[in-house]
N, C-alpha and C positions, 0 to 999 in steps of 0.2 A: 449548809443553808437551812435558815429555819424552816419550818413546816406549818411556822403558827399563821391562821389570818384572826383579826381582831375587826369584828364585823359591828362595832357600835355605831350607830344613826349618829345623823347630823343632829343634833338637840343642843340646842342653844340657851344658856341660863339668860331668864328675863330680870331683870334688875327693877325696884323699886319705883325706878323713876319712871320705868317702860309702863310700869301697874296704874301709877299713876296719871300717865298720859293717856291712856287710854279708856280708866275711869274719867277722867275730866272733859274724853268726847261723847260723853254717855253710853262706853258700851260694856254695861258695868257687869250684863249677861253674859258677854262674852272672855271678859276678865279673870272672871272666877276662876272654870277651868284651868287658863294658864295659871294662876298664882299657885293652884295647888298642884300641876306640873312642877312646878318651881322648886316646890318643896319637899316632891317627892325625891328619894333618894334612885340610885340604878338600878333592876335588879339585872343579875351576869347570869347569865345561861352558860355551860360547858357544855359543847360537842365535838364529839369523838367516834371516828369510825374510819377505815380503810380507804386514804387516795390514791394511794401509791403503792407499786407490790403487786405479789398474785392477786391477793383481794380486790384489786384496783377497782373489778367492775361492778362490786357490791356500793362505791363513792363516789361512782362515775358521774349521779345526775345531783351529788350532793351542792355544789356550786350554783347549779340553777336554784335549788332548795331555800340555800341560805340565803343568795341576793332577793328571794321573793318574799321572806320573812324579814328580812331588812327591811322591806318597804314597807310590808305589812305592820313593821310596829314602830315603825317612822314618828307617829305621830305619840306612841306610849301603848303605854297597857293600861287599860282601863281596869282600877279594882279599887270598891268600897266607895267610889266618887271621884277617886282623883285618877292620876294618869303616870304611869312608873315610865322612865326610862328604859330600855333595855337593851342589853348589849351581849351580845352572841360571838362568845369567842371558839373559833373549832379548831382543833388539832386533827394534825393524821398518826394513825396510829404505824403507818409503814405496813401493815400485814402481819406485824408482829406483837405478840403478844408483851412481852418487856415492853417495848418502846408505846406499849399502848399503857398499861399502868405508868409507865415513866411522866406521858402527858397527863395522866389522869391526875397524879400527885401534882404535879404545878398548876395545874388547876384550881386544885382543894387548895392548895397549902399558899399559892402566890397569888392567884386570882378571886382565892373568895368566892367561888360559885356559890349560886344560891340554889340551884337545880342543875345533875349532871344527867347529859342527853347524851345515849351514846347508842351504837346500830353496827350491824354487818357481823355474823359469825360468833362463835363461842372465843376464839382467838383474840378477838376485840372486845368485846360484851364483858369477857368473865375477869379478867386482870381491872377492869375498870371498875368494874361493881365491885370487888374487892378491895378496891382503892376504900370505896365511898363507904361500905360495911365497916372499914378499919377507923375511918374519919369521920362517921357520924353524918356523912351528908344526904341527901336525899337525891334519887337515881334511878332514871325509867329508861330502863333497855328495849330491845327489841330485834328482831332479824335473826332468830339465835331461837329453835328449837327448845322449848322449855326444860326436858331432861337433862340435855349437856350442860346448861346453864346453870340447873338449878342443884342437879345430883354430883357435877363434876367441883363446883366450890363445898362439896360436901353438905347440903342441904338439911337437914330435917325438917319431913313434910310433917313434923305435929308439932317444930314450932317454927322454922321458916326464918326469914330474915328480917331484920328489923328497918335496914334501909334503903334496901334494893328490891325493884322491881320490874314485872319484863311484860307487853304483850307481846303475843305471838300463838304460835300454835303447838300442837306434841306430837311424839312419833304416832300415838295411839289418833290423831289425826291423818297423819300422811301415809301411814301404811295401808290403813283400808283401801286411800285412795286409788293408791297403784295398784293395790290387790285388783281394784275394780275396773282399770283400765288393761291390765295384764288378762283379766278375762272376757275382753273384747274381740283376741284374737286366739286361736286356736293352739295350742305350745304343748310341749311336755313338760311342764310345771315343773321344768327344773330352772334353776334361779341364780345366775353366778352373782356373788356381791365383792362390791369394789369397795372396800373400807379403807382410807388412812388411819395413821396412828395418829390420830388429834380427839377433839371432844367431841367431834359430828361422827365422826368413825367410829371412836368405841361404842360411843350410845347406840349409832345405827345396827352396830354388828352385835351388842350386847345378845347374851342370850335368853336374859331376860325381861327387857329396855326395848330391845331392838325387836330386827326383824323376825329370826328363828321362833318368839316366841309366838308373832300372831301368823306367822305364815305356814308352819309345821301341823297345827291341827285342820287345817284348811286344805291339805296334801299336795303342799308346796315341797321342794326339797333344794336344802341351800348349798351353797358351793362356794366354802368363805376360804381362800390360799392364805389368810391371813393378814395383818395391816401390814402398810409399805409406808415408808417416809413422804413424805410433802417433796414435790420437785422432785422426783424420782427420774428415773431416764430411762427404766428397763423394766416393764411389765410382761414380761415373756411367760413367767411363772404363773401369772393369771390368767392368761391367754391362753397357755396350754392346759391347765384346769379345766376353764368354761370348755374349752373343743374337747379334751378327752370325756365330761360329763354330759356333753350333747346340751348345755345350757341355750336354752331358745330366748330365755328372760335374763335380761342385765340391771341390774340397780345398782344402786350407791348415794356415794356422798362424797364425790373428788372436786378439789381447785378446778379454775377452767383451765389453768396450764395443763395440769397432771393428763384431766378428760383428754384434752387435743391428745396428747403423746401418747395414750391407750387407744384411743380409737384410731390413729394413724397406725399404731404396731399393730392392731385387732384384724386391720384391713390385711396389711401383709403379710402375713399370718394366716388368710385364710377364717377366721371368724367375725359371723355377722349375724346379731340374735335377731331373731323376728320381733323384739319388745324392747326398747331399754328406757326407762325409766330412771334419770339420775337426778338427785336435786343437785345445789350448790352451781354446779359447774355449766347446767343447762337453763340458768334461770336467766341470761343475758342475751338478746340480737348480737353483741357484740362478739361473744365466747361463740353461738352458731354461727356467725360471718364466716369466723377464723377457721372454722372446717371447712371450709369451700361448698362443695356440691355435697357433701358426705353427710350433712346433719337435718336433710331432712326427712322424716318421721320420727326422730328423737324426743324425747318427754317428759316431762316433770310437775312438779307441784305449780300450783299456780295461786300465790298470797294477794295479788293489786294486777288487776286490770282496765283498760279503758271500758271495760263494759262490765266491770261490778256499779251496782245501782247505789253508790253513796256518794255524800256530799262534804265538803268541808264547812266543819264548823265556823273555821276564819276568812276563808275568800269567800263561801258559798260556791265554787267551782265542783262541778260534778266531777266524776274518774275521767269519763271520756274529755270533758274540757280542760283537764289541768293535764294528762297526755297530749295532746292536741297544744297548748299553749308550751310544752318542752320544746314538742320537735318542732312545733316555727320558730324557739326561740335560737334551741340549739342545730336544728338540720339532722338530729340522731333521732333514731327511733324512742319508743318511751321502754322503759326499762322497771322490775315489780320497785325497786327499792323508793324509785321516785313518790309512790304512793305513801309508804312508812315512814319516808325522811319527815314526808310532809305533815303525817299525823301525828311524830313525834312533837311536833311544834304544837298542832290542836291543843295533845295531851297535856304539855307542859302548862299552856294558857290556863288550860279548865283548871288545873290543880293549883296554880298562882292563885288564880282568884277565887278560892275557894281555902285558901288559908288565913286563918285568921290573925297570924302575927309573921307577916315577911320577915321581920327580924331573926326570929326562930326557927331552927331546923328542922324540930322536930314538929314545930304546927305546918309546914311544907310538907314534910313526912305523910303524918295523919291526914295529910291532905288528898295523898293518892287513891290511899284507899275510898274516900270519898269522890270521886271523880267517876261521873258518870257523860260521857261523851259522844255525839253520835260523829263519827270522824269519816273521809274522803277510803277509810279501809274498812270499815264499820263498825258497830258502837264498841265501844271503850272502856268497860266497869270492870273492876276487882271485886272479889267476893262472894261466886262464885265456879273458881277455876279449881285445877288438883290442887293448887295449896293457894296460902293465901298471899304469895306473892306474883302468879301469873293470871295474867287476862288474857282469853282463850280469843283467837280472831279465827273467821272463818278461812275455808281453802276448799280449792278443787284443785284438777289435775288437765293438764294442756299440752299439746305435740303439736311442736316445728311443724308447719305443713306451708306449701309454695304460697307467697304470698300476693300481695293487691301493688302497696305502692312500695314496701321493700320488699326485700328478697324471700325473706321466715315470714309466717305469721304464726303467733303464740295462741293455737283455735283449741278454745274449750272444752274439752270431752268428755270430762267426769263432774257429776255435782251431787252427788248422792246427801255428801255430810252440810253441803248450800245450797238449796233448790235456791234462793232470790238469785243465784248468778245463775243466767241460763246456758244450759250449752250448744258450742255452736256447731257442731259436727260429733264425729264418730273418728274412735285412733285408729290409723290405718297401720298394719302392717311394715317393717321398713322393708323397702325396695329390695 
């Protein structure tokens, strides 16, 4: 079964005679508009990112995303006077990296995108943006760590790439963070870390990228058994490491499957840190559900919340109202990714219309760079990030704590590198 939706508006071509009937009722202001609708050609958005798979709950709120920018450009896209069609076609990429390149190429090569949109993971991100690097097309990532992204396609930060681009944020971001939630509670700064062997893994465990570098001068001491495969079944080896090093601090970078199946062996086994600090696997209500009673004082980065103070450029909806408009619509809680799907679309908009020949690739290109956006994650500019293909977005750091109207709530406790997001409590200790 295919995996494609093809998400084009209703838009209706007006016919001569339609132009005319409606100049000959005098409404010759409201005419105009349509004729140059008429004339405008489509432009195709590609998006790409993880429904299906481990990755699932990185694309879980994607489907609300799309159906609200369907409506949103219902009527066209406004650029230079007239009004573009638009048509948004998304692939899943499965969780897997081949089959994410694989829709990336039908894309480019059958669909003629005119901007490739694509989110969720280095696993999805980077086979795409390769696609588009190899094809000349123009491509704004995001959800993907800038390091893995940018070092693991082999990057050079002094000349960088010519068609791909990512916001988001870097480890030299998310490390302080946890540093600074790690020293909320009292530990013996010893530090087990959970790295798989993928592109969020190696960079995390790097020993110059990663954590070792900024945690060692700081009199942290790491405790790495080494990467494990994705979908793994037997963490015993890690488990018995952290307990024989007396590890009081957990961190990483696991699937939420992989998380469940360690932290379920963690328990039986006998170990339970006073800290753990995981991205990836802890950034969903869904993936904390799935642990039952056992997740919460768990914790992580925290990229989009309903109480970051921004706005969207396209609906005008604040964080807290476009979370709020999820879970009435869907009955789940709001989830970080819902914020980025959503800004991907801002992004894309600001840089349409800020190119000066749709026809060409490379004026869409040049166009990113020129994109300066204040978005629902917050503002949006290239040029000044480590290179000149990433846009740095802000982050703090948040812990599971018992919640109001579901189960988790994701309460804000580090804002060091964000004072505008304020925080809303202090990490406690796990149980």
């Amino acid at each position: 079964m295919s995996n494609e939706r093809n998400h084009a508006g209703p838009f209706r071509s007006v016919t001569r005679r339609d132009a005319l009937g409606v100049l000959s009722a005098g409404a010759v202001a409201a005419a105009i508009p349509t004729i140059a609708f008429a004339q405008s050609r489509t432009i195709t958005i590609g998006y790409v990112s993880p429904e299906t798979g481990p990755l699932a709950e990185f694309g879980e709120a994607d489907g609300y995303v799309i159906a609200a920018m369907r409506k949103h450009f219902a009527g066209g896209l406004a650029i230079g006077g007239k009004k573009y069609p638009v048509n948004v076609i998304v692939k899943d990429s499965q969780s897997s990296s081949n089959r994410a390149g694989e829709v990336a190429s039908e894309l480019i090569l059958k669909d003629k995108v005119d901007l490739m949109l694509v989110s969720s993971t280095p696993e999805t991100t980077n086979p795409v943006s390769d696609q588009c690097e190899l094809n000349g097309v123009p491509c704004i990532a995001t959800v993907a760590p800038w390091q893995p992204w940018f070092f693991t396609r082999h990057g050079d930060p002094a000349k960088g790439f010519d068609w791909t681009y990512l916001f988001f944020w870097g480890l030299e971001d998310l490390i302080p963070i946890f540093m600074a939630m790690w020293s909320q509670v009292s530990t013996d700064k010893v530090v087990g870390g959970l790295f798989p062997n993928d592109g969020d893994g190696n960079a995390w465990g790097d020993a110059k990228l990663g954590f070792p570098n900024y945690i060692d001068p700081k009199g942290y001491k790491m405790i790495d058994p080494g990467r494990y495969q994705d979908l793994t079944s037997d963490f015993s080896a890690q488990v018995n490491a952290y307990k024989q090093a007396g590890a009081q601090i957990l961190t990483g970078v696991p699937i939420p499957p992989d998380f469940k199946t360690f932290w379920t062996q963690a328990a039986q086994q006998g170990y339970k840190p006073k800290v753990a600090t995981i991205g990836k696997a802890l950034l969903f209500p869904s993936a904390i559900e799935a642990l039952g009673n056992d997740g919460f004082g768990l914790a992580s980065e925290v990229w989009w919340s309903p109480s970051h103070p921004f706005r969207s450029s396209l609906t005008g909806q604040t964080s807290a109202e476009l979370a709020h408009a999820y879970e009435s619509s869907t009955g789940k809680q709001w989830t970080q990714p819902l914020g980025f799907a959503h800004a991907l679309f801002e992004v894309a908009a600001g840089v349409l219309r800020r190119a000066h020949d749709l026809d060409s690739k490379a004026s869409v290109r040049d166009a990113i760079l020129a994109v300066d956006v204040p978005t629902i994650i917050g503002r949006v500019k290239w040029g000044s990030g480590p290179v000149k293909n990433v846009a740095k977005t802000p982050l703090v750091g948040g812990q599971w704590q018992r919640g109001k109207r579901f189960k988790y709530d994701l309460v804000i406790v580090e804002n060091h590198e964000a004072h505008e997001i304020a925080v809303q409590g202090k990490l406690q200790p796990i149980a």
